[in-house]
C-alpha positions in Angstrom: 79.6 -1.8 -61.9 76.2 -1.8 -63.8 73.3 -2.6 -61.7 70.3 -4.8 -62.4 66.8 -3.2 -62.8 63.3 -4.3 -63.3 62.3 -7.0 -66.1 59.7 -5.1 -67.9 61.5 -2.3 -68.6 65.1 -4.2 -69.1 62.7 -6.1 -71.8 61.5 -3.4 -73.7 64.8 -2.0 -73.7 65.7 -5.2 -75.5 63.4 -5.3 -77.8 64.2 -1.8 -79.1 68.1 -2.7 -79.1 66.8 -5.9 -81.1 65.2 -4.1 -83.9 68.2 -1.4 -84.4 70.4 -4.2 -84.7 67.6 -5.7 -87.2 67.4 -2.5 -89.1 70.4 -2.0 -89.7 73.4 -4.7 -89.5 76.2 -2.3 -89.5 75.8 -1.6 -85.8 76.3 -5.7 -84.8 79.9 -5.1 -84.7 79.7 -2.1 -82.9 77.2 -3.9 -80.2 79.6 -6.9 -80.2 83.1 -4.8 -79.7 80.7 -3.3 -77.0 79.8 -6.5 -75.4 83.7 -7.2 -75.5 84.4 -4.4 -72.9 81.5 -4.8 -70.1 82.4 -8.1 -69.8 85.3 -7.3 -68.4 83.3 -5.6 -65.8 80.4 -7.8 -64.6 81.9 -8.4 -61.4 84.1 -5.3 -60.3 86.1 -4.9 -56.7 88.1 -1.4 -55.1 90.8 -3.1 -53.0 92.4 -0.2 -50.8 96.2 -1.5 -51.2 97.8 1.3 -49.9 97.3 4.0 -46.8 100.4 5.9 -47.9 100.7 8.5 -50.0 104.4 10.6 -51.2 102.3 13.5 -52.5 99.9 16.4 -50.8 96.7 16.9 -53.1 94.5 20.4 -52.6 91.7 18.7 -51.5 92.7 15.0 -51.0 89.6 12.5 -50.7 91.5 9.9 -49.3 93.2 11.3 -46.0 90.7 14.5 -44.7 87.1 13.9 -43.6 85.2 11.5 -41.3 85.6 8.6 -43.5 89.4 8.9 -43.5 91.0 5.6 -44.1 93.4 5.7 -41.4 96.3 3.6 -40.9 96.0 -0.1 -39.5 97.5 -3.5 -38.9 98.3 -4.5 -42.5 97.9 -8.0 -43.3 101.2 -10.2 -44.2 101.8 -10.6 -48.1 101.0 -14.3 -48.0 97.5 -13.4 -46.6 96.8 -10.8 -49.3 97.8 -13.6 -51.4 95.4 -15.9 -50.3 92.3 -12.6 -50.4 93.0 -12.2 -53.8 92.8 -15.6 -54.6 89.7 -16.4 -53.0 88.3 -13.1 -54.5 89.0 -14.3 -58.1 88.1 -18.1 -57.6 85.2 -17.3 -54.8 83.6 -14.1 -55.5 85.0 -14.4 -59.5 86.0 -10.5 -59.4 86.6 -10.0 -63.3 87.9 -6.3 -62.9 90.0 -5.3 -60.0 90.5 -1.5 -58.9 93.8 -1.5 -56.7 93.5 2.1 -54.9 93.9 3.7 -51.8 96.2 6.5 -50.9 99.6 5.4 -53.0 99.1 1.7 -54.2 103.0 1.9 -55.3 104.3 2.4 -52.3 103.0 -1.4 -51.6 104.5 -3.3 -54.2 104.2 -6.7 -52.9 100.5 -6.4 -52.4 100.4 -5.4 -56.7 102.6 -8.6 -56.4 100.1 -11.0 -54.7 97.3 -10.2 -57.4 98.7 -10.2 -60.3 98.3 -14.0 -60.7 94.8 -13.7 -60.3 92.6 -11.3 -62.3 92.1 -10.5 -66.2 92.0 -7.2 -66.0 93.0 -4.9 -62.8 93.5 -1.1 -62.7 95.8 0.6 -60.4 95.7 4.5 -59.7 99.0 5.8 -59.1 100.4 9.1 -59.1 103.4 8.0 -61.4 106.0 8.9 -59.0 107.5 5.5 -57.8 107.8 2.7 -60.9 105.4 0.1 -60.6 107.3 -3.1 -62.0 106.5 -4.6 -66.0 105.7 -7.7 -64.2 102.5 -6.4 -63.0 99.9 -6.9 -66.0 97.3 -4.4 -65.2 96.4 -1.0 -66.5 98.3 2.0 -64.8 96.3 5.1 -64.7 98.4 8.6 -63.8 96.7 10.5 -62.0 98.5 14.5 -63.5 97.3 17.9 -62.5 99.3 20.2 -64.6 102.4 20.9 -66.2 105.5 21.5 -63.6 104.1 24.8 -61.7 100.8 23.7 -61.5 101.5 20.3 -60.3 104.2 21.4 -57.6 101.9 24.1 -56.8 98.1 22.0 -56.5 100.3 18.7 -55.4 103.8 19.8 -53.7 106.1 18.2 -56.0 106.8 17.8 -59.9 105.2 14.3 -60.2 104.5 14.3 -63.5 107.9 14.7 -65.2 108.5 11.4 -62.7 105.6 10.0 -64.3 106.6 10.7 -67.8 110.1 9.4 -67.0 109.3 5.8 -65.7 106.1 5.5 -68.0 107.1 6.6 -71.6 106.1 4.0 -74.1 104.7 1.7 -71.5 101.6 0.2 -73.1 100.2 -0.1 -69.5 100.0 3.5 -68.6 96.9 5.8 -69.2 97.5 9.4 -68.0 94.4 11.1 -66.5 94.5 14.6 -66.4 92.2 16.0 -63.2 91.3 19.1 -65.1 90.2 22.3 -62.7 89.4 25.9 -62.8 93.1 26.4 -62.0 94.7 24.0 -64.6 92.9 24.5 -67.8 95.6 26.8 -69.7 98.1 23.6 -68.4 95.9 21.4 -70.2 97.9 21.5 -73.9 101.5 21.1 -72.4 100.0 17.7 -71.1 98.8 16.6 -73.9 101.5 17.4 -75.9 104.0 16.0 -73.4 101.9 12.9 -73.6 101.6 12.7 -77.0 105.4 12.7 -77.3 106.1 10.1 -74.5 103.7 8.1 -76.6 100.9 7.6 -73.7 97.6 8.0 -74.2 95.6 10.9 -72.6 92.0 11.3 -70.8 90.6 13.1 -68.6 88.6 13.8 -64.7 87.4 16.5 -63.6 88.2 18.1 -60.1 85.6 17.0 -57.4 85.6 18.9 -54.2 84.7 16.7 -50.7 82.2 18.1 -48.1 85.1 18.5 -45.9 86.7 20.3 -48.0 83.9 23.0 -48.9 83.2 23.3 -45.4 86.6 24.4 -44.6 86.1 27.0 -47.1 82.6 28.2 -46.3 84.1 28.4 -42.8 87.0 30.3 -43.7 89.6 27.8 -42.4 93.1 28.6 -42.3 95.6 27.2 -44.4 97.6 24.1 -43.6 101.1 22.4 -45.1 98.9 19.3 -46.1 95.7 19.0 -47.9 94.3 22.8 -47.8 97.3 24.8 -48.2 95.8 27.1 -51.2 92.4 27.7 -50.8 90.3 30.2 -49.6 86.6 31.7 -50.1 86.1 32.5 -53.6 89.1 31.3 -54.7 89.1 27.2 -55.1 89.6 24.6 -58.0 86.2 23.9 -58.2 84.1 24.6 -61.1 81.1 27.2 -61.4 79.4 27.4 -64.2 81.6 29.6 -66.2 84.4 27.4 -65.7 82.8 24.0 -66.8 82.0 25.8 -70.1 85.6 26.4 -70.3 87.0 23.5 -69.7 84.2 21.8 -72.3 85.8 23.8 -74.9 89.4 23.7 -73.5 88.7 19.8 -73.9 87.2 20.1 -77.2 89.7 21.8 -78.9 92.0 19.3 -77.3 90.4 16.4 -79.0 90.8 18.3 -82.5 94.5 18.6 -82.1 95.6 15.7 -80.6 93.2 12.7 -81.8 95.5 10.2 -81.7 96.6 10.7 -77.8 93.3 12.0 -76.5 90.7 9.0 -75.4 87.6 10.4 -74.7 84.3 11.2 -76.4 82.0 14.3 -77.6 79.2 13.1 -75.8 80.9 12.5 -72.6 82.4 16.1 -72.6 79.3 17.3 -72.8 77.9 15.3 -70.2 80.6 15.8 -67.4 80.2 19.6 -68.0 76.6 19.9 -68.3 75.4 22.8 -65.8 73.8 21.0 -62.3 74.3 17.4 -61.1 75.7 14.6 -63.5 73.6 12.1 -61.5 70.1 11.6 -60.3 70.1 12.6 -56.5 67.7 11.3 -53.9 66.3 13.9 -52.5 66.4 11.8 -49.0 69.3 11.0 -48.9 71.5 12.7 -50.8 72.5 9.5 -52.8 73.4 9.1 -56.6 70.4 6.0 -57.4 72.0 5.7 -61.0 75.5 5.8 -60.2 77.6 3.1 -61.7 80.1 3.2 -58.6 77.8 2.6 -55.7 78.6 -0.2 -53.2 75.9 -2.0 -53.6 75.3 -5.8 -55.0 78.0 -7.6 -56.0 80.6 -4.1 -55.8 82.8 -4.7 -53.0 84.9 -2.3 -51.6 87.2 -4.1 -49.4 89.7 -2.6 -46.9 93.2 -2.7 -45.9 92.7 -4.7 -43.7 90.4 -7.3 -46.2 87.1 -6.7 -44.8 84.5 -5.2 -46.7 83.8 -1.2 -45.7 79.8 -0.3 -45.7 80.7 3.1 -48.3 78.7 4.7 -50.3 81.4 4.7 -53.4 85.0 4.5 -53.5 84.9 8.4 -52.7 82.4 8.6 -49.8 83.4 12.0 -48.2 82.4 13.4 -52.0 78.9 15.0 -52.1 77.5 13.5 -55.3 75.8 16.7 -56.4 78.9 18.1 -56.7 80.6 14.9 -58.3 81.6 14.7 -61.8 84.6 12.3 -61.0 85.5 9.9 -64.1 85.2 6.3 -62.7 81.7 7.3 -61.2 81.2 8.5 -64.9 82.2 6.0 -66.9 81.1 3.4 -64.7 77.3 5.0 -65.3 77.6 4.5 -69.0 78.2 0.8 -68.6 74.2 0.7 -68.3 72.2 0.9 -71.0 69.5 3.1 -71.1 66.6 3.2 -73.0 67.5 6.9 -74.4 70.4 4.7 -75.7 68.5 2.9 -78.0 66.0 5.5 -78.8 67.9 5.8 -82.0 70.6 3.9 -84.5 72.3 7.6 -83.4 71.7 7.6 -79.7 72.9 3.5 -79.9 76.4 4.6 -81.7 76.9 7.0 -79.1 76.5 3.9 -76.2 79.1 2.0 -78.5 81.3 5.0 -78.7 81.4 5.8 -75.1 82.5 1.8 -74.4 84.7 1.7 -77.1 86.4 5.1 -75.1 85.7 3.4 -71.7 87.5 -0.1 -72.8 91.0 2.2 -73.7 91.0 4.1 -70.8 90.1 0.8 -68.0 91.2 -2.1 -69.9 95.1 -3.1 -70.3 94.5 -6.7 -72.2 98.3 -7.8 -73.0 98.5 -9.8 -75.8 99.2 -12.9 -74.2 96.6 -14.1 -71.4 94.0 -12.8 -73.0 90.5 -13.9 -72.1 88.6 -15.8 -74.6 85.6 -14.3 -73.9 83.3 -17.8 -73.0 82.3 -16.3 -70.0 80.7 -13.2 -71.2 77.3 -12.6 -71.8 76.7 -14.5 -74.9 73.0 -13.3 -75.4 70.7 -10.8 -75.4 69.0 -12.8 -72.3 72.4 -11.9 -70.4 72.8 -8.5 -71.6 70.3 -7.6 -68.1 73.5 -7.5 -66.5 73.6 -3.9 -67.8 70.8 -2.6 -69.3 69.0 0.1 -67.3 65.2 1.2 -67.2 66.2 4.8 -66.2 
């Protein structure tokens, strides 16, 4: 998802990363491990697999605003089939992002891929099984313990999701923390920890549809806005982000060997203000990992590509402090990164994090790595001026 950026800058940015190394060798594996994980993502896809969904999310981002993915034709299995092979083979998508509204409640599609990328990532809610045949990582998507969850989501998905993903060394569980699910954050965790699944984290992310219905004062429905009202939402203000920083941190203390996540990205995702640089204009993230633009595709159920913003385009990116937009940002490398042999750990830190919670690599059909960037020349690829 990293994009490319001017060659003066991407040079001296180099250079600096060049003499750390230099200075002191005990980063090299660090910046190699590092170099391990973005290859994996030097030519990402979203593929919408799915416009069905078994669950009703406060807030959903896939089924209320004006860029609601409605229903359509779906294309015949055989024909997805032949998309995803072209995509791998054609367009050589290394990391594919199979999303949507449910993606398994359309098996056959996860079927039709599977012979086809290294690494894929598939966002589920955990309530249907998605077979061991597929070899991709499986991220939950949990938003509390049993009350919360039946409560923010209408049903108890998570004990479904511990129940068909215990032990599975496919499944991640991401936990969309909120103002209204911090205390539920420890029962997670240690539910998690003993289903043997590893843990991270998002962070609830209002769309503008959403906050207009409550500025308006919109009445509530049985779908998407069932709960909320003026002055009382999921989103966080600012006391609430410094909650859920510490709720997060404490977290990581007690439970380091579920928990994947970092310090510095804690901090960073809770920080008062935007996560992003906004244009002004337009209203746009301009360093935002996740933007359709370049050689990110985000292609439709119907197998055309869709002229979005991101993968969440009805989300105001002012207000977003979602985790793929995140994480996908610290693919770049900045030159505060290698300001320092400090500020350059951190970089390797945050991949190292980022590889556990994106990359499933079973331990057969594993790539050997000869098309990655072998060079500093290559490392453009990801290296930002700003």
């Amino acid at each position: 998802m990293a994009q490319r950026m001017d060659a003066m800058p991407a040079r001296q940015t180099l250079r600096q990363l060049q003499s750390l190394l230099a200075a002191d060798p005990s980063l090299t594996p660090k910046f190699e491990a590092a170099k391990e994980v973005v290859r994996a993502f030097r030519r990402p896809a979203f593929y919408e697999v799915s416009q069905r969904c078994n669950l009703f999310c406060e807030g959903c981002y896939y089924f209320e605003g004006p860029t609601a993915f409605q229903p359509r034709n779906a294309p015949e299995v055989e024909t997805w089939r032949a998309f995803f092979e072209k995509e791998a083979k054609e367009r050589k998508v290394s990391m594919a992002y199979f999303i949507g509204a449910e993606p398994s409640l359309e098996p056959e599609r996860l079927y039709a891929a599977k012979d086809f990328f290294t690494y894929g990532n598939i966002g589920t809610n955990g309530v249907v099984k998605i077979d061991k045949e597929i070899p991709f990582r499986i991220s939950i998507s949990v938003w509390g313990d049993p009350a919360t969850d039946v409560k923010l989501r209408g049903a108890d998905a998570f004990k479904k999701a511990l129940a068909n993903y215990g032990e599975d060394p496919r499944a991640l569980v991401v936990y969309t923390l909120s103002a209204w699910n911090l205390e539920a954050a420890r029962e997670v965790a240690v539910k998690c920890r003993d289903h043997g699944l590893p843990l991270t984290f998002n962070m609830y992310t209002p769309t503008a549809p959403y906050l207009d219905k409550v500025d308006e004062g919109a009445k509530n429905d049985k779908a998407y806005f069932r709960l909320s009202k003026k002055g009382s939402t999921p989103c966080f203000d600012a006391e609430s982000l410094v909650a859920c920083r510490n709720t997060v941190r404490d977290l990581m203390d007690a439970f380091p060997e579920t928990i994947v996540y970092t310090d510095h990205y804690n901090a960073w995702a809770t920080q008062a203000g935007s996560m992003f640089h906004v244009d002004e204009d337009t209203g746009i993230a301009s360093n935002c990992g996740s933007r359709i633009i370049g050689t990110l595709k985000y292609m439709g159920a119907d197998l055309n590509a869709r002229d979005l913003k991101c993968c969440t385009p009805d989300v105001d990116c002012r207000d977003c402090r979602m985790y793929s937009a995140g994480w996908s940002t610290r693919l770049q490398l900045l030159p505060a990164d290698v300001a320092s042999a400090k500020s350059f750990q951190t970089w390797c830190d945050d991949i190292s994090a980022l590889g556990k919670i994106f990359v499933y690599r079973p331990e057969t059909g594993a790539p050997s790595g000869q098309e990655g960037m072998a060079s500093f020349d290559r490392l453009a690829s990801f290296v930002s001026p700003s």
